[in-house]
C-alpha positions in Angstrom: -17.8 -12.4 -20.3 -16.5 -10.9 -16.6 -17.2 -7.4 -15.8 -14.2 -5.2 -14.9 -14.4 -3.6 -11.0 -13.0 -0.5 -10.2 -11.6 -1.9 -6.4 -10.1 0.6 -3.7 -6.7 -1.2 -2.8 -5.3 -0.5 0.5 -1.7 -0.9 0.9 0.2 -1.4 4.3 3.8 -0.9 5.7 4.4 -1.5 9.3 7.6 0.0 11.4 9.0 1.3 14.4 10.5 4.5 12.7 7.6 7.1 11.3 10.1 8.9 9.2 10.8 5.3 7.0 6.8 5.2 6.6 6.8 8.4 5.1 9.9 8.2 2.6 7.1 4.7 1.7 4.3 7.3 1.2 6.6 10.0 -1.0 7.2 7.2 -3.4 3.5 6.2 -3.0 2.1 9.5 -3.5 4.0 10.3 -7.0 1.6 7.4 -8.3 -1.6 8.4 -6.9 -1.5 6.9 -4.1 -3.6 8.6 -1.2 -2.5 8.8 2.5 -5.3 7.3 4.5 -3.8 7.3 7.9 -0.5 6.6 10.2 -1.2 5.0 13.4 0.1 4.0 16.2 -0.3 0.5 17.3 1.9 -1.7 20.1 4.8 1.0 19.7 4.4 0.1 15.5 3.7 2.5 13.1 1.3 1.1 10.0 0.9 3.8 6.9 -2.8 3.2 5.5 -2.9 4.4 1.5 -5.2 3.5 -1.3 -5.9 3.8 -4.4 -8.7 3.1 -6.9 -8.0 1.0 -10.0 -8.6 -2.2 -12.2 -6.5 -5.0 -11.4 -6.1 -8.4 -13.1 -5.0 -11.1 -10.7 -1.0 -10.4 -12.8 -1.4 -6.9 -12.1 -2.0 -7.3 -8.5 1.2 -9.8 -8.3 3.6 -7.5 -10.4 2.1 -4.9 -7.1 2.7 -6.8 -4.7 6.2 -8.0 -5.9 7.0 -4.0 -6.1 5.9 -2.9 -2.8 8.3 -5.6 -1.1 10.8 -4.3 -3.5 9.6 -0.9 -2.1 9.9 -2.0 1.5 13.0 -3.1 1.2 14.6 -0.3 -0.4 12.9 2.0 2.1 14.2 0.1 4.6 10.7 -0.4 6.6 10.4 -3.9 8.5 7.2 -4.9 6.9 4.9 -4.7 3.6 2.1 -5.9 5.6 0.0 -7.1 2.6 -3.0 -4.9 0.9 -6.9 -5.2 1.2 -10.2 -4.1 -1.4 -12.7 -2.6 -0.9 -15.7 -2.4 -4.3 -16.8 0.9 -5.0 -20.1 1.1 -5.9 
């Protein structure tokens, strides 16, 4: 039997305008999402969150499929994909 991990997902968003990367983070924030950083990169801006949680790999689609939907909506130019990190 597999042992559940508690994993610290990073999600990205990628555009020119700040102000559309923090309207991403408001919506972010209301479900525990913490701001890890906005930097500055090639005249992009990329907002950094995270959050700790369980995911199965249908969780982690249904997440992904939202934060495009969230991208979108937010008009930001790019949901530039997520990263883990175990915590220990």
């Amino acid at each position: 039997m597999g042992h559940s991990l508690q994993l610290k997902m990073g999600i990205f968003f990628v555009d020119s305008n700040k102000d559309r990367l923090s309207k991403v983070y408001n919506e972010l924030k209301t479900k525990d999402y913490v701001l890890e950083k906005i930097y500055l990169i090639d005249g992009k801006w990329t907002l950094h969150t995270s959050k700790i949680d369980i995911l199965t790999p249908e969780k982690l689609h249904r997440r992904n499929l939202a934060f495009n939907e969230l991208g979108e909506n937010c008009e930001v130019e790019l949901y530039d994909g997520w990263d883990v990190e175990r915590i220990v």
